[in-house]
Structures are given as C-alpha cells and as structure tokens.
C-alpha positions as CSV (number, residue, x, y, z in Angstrom):
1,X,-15.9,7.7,-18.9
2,X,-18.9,7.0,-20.3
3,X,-19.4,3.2,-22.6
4,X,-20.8,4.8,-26.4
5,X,-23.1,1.6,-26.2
6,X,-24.5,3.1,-23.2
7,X,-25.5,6.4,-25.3
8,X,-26.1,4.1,-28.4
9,X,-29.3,2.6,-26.8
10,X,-31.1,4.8,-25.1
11,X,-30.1,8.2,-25.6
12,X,-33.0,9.5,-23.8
13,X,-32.5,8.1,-20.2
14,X,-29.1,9.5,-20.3
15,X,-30.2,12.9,-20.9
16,X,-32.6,12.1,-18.3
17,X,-30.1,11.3,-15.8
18,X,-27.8,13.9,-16.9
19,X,-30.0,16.3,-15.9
20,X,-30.5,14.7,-12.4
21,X,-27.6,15.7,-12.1
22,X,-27.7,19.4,-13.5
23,X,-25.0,18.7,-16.2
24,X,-25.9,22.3,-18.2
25,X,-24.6,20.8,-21.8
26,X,-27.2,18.4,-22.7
27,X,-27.4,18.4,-26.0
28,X,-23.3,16.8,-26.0
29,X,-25.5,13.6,-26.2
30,X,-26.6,14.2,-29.9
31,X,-22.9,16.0,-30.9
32,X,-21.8,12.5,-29.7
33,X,-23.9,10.4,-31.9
34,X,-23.6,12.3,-34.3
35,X,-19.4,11.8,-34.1
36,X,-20.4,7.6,-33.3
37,X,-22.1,7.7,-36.7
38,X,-19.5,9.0,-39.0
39,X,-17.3,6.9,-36.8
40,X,-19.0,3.7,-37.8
41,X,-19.6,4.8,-41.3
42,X,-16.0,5.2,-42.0
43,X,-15.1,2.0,-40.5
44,X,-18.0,0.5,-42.8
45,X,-16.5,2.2,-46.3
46,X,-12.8,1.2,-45.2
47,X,-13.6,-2.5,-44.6
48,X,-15.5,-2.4,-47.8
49,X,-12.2,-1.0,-49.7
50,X,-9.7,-3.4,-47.8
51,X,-12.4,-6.1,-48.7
52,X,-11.8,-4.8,-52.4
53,X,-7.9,-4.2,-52.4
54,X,-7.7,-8.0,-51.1
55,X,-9.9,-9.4,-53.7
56,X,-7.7,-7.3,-56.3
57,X,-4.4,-8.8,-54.9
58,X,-5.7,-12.4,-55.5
59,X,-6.7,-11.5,-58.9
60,X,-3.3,-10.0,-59.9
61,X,-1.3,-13.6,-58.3
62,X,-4.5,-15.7,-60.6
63,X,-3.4,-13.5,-64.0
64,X,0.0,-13.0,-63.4
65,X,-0.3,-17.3,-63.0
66,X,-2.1,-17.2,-66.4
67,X,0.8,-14.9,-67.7
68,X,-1.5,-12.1,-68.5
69,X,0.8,-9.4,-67.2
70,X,-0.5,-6.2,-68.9
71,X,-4.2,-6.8,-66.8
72,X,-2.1,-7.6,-64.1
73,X,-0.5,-4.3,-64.2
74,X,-3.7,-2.8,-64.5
75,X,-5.0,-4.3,-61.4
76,X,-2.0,-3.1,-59.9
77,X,-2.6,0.0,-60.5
78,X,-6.2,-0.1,-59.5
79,X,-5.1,-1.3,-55.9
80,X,-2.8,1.4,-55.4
81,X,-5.4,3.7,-56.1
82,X,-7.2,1.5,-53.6
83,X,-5.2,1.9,-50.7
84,X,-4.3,5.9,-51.4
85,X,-8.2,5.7,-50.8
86,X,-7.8,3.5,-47.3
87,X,-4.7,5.6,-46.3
88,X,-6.8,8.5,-46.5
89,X,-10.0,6.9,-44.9
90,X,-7.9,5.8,-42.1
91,X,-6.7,9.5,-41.0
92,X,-10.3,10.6,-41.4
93,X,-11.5,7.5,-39.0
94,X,-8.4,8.2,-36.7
95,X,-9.1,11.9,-36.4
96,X,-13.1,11.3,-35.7
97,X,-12.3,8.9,-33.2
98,X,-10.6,11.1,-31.6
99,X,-13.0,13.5,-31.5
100,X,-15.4,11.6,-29.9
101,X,-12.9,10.2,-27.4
102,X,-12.5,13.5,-26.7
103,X,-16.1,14.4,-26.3
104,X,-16.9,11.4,-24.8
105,X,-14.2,12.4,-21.5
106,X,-16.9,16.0,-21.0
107,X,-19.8,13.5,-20.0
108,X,-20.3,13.2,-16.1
109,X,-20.8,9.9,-14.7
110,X,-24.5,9.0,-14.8
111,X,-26.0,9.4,-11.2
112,X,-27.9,6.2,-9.6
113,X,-31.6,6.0,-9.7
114,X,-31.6,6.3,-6.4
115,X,-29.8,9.8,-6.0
116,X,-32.2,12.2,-4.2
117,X,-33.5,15.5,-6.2
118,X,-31.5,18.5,-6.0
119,X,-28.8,21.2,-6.8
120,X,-27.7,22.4,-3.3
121,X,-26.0,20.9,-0.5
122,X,-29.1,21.5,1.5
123,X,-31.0,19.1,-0.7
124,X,-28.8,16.4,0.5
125,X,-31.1,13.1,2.1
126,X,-29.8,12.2,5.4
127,X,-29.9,8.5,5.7
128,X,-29.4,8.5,9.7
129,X,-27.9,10.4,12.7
130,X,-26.6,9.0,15.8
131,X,-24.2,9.6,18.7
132,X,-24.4,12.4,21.6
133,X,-23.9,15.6,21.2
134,X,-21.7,17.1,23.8
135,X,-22.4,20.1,26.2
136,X,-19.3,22.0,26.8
137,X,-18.0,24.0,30.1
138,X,-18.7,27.5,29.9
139,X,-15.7,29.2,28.2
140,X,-15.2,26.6,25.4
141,X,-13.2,27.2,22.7
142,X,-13.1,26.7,19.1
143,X,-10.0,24.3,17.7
144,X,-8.2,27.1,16.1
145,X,-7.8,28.3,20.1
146,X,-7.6,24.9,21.4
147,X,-4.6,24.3,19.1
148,X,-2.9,27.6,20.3
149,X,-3.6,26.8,24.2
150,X,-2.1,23.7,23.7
151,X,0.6,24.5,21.4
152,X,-0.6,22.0,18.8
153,X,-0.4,23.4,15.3
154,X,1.2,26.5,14.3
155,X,0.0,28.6,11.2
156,X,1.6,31.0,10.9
157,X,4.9,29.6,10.5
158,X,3.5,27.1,8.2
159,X,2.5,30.4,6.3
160,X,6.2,31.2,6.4
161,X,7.0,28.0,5.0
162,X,5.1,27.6,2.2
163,X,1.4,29.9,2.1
164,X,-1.7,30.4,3.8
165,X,-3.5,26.5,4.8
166,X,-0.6,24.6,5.4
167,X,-0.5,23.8,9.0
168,X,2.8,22.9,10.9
169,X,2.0,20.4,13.6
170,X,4.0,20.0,16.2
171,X,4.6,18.4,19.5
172,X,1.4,16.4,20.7
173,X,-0.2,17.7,17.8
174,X,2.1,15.9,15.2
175,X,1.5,12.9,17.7
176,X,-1.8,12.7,17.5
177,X,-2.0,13.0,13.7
178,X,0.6,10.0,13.9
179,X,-1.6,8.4,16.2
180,X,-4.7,8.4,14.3
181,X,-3.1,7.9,10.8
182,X,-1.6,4.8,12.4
183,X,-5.2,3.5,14.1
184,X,-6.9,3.9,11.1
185,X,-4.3,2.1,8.8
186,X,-4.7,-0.8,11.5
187,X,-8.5,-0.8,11.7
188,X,-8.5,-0.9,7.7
189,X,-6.0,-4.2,7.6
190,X,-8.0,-5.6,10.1
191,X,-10.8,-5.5,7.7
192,X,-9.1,-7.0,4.8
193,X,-7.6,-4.2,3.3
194,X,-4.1,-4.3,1.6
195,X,-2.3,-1.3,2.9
196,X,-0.3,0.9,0.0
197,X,2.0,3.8,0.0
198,X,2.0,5.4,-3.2
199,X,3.6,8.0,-4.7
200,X,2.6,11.6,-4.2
201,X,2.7,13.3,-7.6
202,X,1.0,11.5,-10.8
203,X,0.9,11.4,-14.3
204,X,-1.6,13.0,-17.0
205,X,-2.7,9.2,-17.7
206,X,-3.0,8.8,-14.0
207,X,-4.5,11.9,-13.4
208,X,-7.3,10.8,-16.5
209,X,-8.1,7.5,-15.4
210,X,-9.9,8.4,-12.0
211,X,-11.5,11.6,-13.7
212,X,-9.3,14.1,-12.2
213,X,-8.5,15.5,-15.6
214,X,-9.7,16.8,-17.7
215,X,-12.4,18.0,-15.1
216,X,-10.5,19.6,-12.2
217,X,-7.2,20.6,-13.6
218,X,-7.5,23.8,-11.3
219,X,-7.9,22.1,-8.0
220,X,-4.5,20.3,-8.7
221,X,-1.2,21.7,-7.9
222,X,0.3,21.0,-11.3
223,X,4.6,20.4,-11.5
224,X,4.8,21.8,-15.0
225,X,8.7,21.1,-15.5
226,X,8.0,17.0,-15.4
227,X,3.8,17.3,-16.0
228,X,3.1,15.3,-13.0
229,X,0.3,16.6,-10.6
230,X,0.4,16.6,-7.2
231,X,-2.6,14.5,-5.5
232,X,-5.2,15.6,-4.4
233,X,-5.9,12.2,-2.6
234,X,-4.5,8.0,-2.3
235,X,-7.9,7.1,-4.5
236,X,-5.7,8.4,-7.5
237,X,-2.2,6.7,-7.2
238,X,-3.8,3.3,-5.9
239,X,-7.0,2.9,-8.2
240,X,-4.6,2.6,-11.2
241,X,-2.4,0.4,-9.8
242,X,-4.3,-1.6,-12.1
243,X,-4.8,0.5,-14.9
244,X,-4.5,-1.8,-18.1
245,X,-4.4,-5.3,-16.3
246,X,-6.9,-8.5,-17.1
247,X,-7.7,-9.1,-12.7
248,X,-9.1,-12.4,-12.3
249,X,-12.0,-13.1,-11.4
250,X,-11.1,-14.9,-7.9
251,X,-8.6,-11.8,-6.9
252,X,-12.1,-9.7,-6.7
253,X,-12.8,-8.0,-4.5
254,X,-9.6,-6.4,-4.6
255,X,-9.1,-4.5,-1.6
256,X,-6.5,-1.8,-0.7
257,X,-5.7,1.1,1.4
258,X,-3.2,4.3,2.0
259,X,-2.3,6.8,4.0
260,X,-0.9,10.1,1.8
261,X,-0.9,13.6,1.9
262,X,-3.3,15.4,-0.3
263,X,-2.8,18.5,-1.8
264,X,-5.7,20.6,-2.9
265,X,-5.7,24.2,-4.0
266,X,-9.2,25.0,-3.3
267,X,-8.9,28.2,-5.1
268,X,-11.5,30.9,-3.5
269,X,-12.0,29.3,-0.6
270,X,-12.5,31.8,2.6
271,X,-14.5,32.6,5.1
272,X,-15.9,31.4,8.5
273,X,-16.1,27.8,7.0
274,X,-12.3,28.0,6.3
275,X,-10.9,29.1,9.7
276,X,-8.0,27.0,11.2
277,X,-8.4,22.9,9.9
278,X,-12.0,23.7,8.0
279,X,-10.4,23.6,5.5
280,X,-6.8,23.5,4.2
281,X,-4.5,23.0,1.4
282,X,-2.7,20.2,2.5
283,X,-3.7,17.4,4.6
284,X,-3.0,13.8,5.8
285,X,-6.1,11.3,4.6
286,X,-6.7,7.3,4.9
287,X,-8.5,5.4,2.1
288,X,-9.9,2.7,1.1
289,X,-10.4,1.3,-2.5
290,X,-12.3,-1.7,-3.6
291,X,-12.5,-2.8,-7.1
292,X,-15.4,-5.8,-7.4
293,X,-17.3,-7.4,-9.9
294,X,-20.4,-4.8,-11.2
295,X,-23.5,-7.7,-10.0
296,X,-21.9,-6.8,-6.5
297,X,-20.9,-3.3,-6.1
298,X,-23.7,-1.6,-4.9
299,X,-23.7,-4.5,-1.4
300,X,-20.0,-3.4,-1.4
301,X,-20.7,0.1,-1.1
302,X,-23.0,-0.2,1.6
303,X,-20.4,-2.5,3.5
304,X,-17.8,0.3,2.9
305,X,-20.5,2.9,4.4
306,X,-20.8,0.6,7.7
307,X,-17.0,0.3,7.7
308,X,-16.7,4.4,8.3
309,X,-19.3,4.4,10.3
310,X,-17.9,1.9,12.9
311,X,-14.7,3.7,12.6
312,X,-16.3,7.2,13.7
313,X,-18.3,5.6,16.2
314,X,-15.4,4.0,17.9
315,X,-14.1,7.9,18.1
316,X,-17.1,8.9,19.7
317,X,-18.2,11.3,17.7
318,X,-21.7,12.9,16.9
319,X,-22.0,11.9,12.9
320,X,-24.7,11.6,10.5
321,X,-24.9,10.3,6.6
322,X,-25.7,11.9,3.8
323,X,-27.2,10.7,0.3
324,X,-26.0,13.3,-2.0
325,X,-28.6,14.9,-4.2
326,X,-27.5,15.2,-8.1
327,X,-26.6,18.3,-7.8
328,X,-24.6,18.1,-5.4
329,X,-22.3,14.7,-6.5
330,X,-18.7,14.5,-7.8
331,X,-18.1,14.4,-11.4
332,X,-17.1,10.7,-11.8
333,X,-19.3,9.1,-9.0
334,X,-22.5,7.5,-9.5
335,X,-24.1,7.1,-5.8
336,X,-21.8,8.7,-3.0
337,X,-22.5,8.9,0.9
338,X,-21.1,11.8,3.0
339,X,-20.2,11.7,6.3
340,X,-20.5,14.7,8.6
341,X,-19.3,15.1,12.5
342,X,-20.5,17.8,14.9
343,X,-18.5,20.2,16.0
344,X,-19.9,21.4,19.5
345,X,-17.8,24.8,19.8
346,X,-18.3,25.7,16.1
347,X,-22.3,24.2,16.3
348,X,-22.0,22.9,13.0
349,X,-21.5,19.7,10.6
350,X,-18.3,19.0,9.4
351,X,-17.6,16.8,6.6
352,X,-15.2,14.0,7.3
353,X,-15.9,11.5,4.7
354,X,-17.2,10.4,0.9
355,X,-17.9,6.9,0.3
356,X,-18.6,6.4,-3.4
357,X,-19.5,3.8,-6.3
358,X,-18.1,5.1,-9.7
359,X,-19.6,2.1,-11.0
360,X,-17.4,1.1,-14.5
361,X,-16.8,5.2,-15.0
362,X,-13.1,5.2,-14.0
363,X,-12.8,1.9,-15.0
364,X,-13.8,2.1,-18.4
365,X,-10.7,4.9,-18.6
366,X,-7.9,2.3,-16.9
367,X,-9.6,-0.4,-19.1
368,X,-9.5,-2.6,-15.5
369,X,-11.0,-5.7,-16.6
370,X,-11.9,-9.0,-15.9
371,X,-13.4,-12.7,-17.4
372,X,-16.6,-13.5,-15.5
373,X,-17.5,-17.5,-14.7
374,X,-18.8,-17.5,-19.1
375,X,-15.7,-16.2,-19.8
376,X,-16.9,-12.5,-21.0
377,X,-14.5,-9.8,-20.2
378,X,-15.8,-7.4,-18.4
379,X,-15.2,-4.1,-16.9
380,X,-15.2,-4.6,-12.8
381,X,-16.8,-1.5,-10.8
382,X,-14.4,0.6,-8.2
383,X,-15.4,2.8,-5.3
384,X,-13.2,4.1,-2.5
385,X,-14.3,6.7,0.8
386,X,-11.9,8.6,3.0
387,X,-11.5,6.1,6.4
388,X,-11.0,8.9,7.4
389,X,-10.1,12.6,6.7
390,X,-7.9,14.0,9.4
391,X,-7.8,17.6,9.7
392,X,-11.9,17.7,10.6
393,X,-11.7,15.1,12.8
394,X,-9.1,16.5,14.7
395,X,-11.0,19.5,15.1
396,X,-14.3,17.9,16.6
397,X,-12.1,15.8,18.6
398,X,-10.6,18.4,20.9
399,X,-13.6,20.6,20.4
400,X,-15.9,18.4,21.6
401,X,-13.8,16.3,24.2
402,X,-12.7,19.7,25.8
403,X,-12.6,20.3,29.5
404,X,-10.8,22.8,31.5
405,X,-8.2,20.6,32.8
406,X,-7.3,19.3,29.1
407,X,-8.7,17.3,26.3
408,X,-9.6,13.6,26.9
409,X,-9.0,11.2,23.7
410,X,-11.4,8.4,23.1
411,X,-10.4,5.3,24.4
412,X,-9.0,3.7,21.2
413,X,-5.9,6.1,20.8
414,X,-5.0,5.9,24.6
415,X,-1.8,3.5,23.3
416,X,-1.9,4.9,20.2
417,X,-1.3,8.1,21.4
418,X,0.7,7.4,24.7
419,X,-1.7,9.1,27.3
420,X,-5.3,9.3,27.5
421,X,-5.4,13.0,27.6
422,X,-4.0,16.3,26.1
C-alpha cells in the first residue's frame, strides 16, 4: 500500500507513474486527497474541543475550590455538551479514515523509473540472453509426450482426483520433482538463506499484507467455512512472518526461503500455451525472500537476479531476462525481472521465474519496521523471486535434453536424482 505522504507531496508524479503503469482509475488520486483532507480537518476540530473540554475540567476543580458550585455546575454541563460533540467527531474521523484506508488499498504499487514503456508482454526489455539452444533428433517430442513415454506424470487420473491441471507425478517423475525441489532448497542455504516451511492456507490479514487481497481474490482458491485462502505461493506465508515486528537493524538483510505448493485457479486459461505443465493449477515452487533496509534494496535485487541466474545456468538451460514494461508488472511490485527458458520441442519461451522489489508497498501493510543508525523507524523494503518454478523447468529439461535412448539430466541432479539419465 501506498504511504498518503507519498500522494500528499506530489500528487502529480504519482499520476504520472500510475499511468506508466496503465492503472485506468486515475483520478482515485484526487478522491484520496480529498478523503486525507476531511481526515485531517476532523482531527484538527477534535483536538481543538478535547483542548477545550480539558481547559473546562480545570476550571470546574479552580471554582468548585473557590466553593462556587452553581458555575461549577454550569461548566459541567458545558463539558458534557463538549464531549457529546468529540463522541460524535470521533465516529465521523473513524468512519473517514476508513474510507481512505479503504481507498488507499485500490492504488497499485508505483512502478520504478526505470520500468520500460508498455502495455503488452511483447513490450517487455530483455536485459540479456545466454546459453545454447539445443538441436533435437528428428522425431522429438513435446513434454506432454515425453511424460507419457516415460511414464512420468499422469493427467488424467489427476483429473479423476481432483479437476483438470492437477498433475499426478509418479515414479521417476515424482523423483525428479524431489530431486530438484531438494537442489534448489540446498543451493538457496548455501547462499544464506533461512529455509521455511510454512503453512499452506492463509488468513484475510495474511492474504492483505503481500497484496493478494483485495486485488486477486479470484485467482485464489478461497476455504470459505474457516476464510483462509489457499496460496498461491511461499512469498505470502513467509513475508509476514514478520508482519507487526520492530526487526533490528543488524538482523537486515533478513533472508529466508521455502519450498510449498501453490495453488492457482487461473480461471480462463486454455489453449496451446496451457498444454500439459504450461501451465497448471497446482504446482511445487522454491522462493526466496529478503527483507533489507530501503538505501539498499535495489543492489539486493540485482544480487537476487544473479542468484536465479546461476541457478538456471547450472541446469543448462537456454534463458534470457526480462525488464517488465508497466503494463505488463504485478500489482504490488515496483521493478520486477522475468526469467524465461527455451523450450526446443515447443520453440518457445517459457517463463520460470519473477524476481521483484515491492519496495515499502507490502511492507507499509505488515507495518515491518525498523530503527536506522539515527534512530528513525523506518519501514524496510521486501522482494522475493521464484528460485525456481518447477513445472516449466521440468518441461524444458526433458524437452531439450531428449535423445532417443532417454533423457540425460544436467550434471548437478546426478546424486540428486540417483542416475544421470531418464
């Protein structure tokens, strides 16, 4: 969310930059003010008439000392008056204030100056590209073959199960998933991260304090008998781990990981782009979190985008990173990086990755603070990326390491995985 101090002084650049990023209700800028001023004016008149009921009390002890009871009794009455005056002033400034908390909560996160132009995925910037792209034997498959040759994942009794994109894995497939899930928790540690396992369903506040609500209640499978939400992904349940603390200063940067499930709905999805793991409604994701002080967040990120990139290049694969265009960012994230793999059979990017600074936007909800070296309390900056994503990078895996004999893994899962090949 949004500070109002942030609107308060220049009202103008944040339009500006909330059209960068092609937020269609503008003009929520003025409603805002607007709601800020009657805010502050009813906290002005209230003081004034709690400064006034005070000053009456004292009056009321000096004449009832002088034994002048009847102007006591006066005054007495005049303060009563007085407070039925702050009583009602008081559900007035509670009610505004809640409208503009409300209002506040419909306000993207302000994208960074240096967010490319544009609307459309296809106005994304990529920053750089590297690896090989494979040639494949004639007679190459796609994954969603691959995965039925080798007896890997099965669909359709998943659709049994529970619905349409939720994938049983099974045999070496459920390995390799293990086998990945477990490298990348190690390669994360390694780097200093604290490794988590969180719970899968969340709260409303929960659900609030990384933006998830009230912006993307429909991508959520929603538990309505308890009200807790099902998560989408570990940057949810782990970012608030320190909702409402005081961090010190000399914890940051605090630095954590998890492995979960995520559950997304992704309600009218279909299509090409969706066929066997494109894209799916649950899947099993590593992340990393880092919450840091605001003068170094923007170093951070970058650190956190050669972190992925390491990690995918240890894999093998073909990737390149994007700078998302305004258009084309999250609601809560201020600057986020994409990371895309190729897919030889399918002769296409797929997306493995987001590595984003949310700047003090989802910190400002938790009210995750901290007192710098002058002893100012501050709000400290968080950003998390997927490290990585694993139904995508499955699928360029065996796509692209495919030969007719079997698939061959990348070196770095050999004893994860037990064999060098499938």
């Amino acid at each position: 969310m949004l500070q109002i101090n942030v609107l308060r002084q220049d009202a103008t650049l944040v339009k500006e930059r909330l059209a960068a990023k092609y937020f269609s209700t503008i003009s929520l800028v003025d409603d805002i003010l607007s709601i800020d001023d009657q805010v502050r004016k009813l906290k002005v008149e209230s003081e004034a008439l709690q400064a006034t009921a005070n000053a009456a009390s004292k009056e009321i002890g000096m004449l009832m000392g002088k034994g002048e009871k009847e102007k006591a009794e006066q005054k007495k009455q005049e303060v009563t008056s007085v407070k039925s005056s702050i009583q009602q002033l008081a559900e007035q400034l509670a009610a505004a204030e809640k409208q503009l908390q409300d209002e506040l909560v419909k306000l993207p996160n302000l994208p960074h100056v240096s967010v490319p132009k544009g609307k459309t995925p296809e106005e994304n910037e990529v920053v750089r590209e590297a690896g090989t792209k494979p040639t494949l034997y004639a007679g190459a498959m796609p994954h969603w073959e691959l995965i039925k040759k080798y007896d890997l994942v099965d669909f359709e009794t998943g659709a049994k199960i529970t619905g349409s994109g939720f994938p049983l894995y099974k045999g070496k497939g459920a390995k390799l998933q293990r086998a990945l899930i477990q490298y990348f928790l190690d390669y994360n540690t390694a780097a200093g991260y604290t490794e988590y396992l969180p719970p899968l369903l969340v709260n409303e506040d929960t659900a609030y304090g990384t933006g998830q609500l009230p912006d993307k209640e429909g991508q959520m499978y929603h538990a309505t008998a308890d009200n807790f939400y099902l998560i989408p992904t570990a940057e949810v349940p782990v970012t608030n781990i320190y909702r409402g603390e005081m961090v010190k200063e000399t914890d940051l940067p605090i630095k954590m990981t998890a492995y979960t499930p995520c559950f997304r709905r992704e309600a009218g999805s279909f299509g090409a782009d969706v066929r066997g793991l494109n894209r799916v409604h649950q899947f099993d994701k590593v992340e990393i979190i880092q919450l840091v002080e605001p003068a170094k967040s923007y170093a951070v990120l970058e650190e956190m985008v050669q972190h992925v990139e390491k990690l995918l290049q240890s894999l093998q694969l073909p990737y390149r990173i994007l700078r998302l265009c305004g258009g084309d960012m999250s609601f809560a994230s201020a600057l986020t990086y994409d990371f895309e793999v190729y897919s030889a059979a399918q002769q296409k990017w797929l997306e493995v990755s987001s590595v984003s600074n949310f700047e003090n936007f989802q910190t400002n909800r938790m009210k995750i603070r901290y007192k710098n070296a002058e002893g100012k309390t501050q709000l400290v900056h968080s950003l998390n990326g997927s490290s990585l994503a694993l139904p995508r990078i499955v699928a360029a895996l065996l796509e692209n390491n495919q030969t007719e004999e079997g698939i061959v893994l990348p070196e770095v899962l050999h004893t994860y995985f037990g064999n060098k090949s499938i």
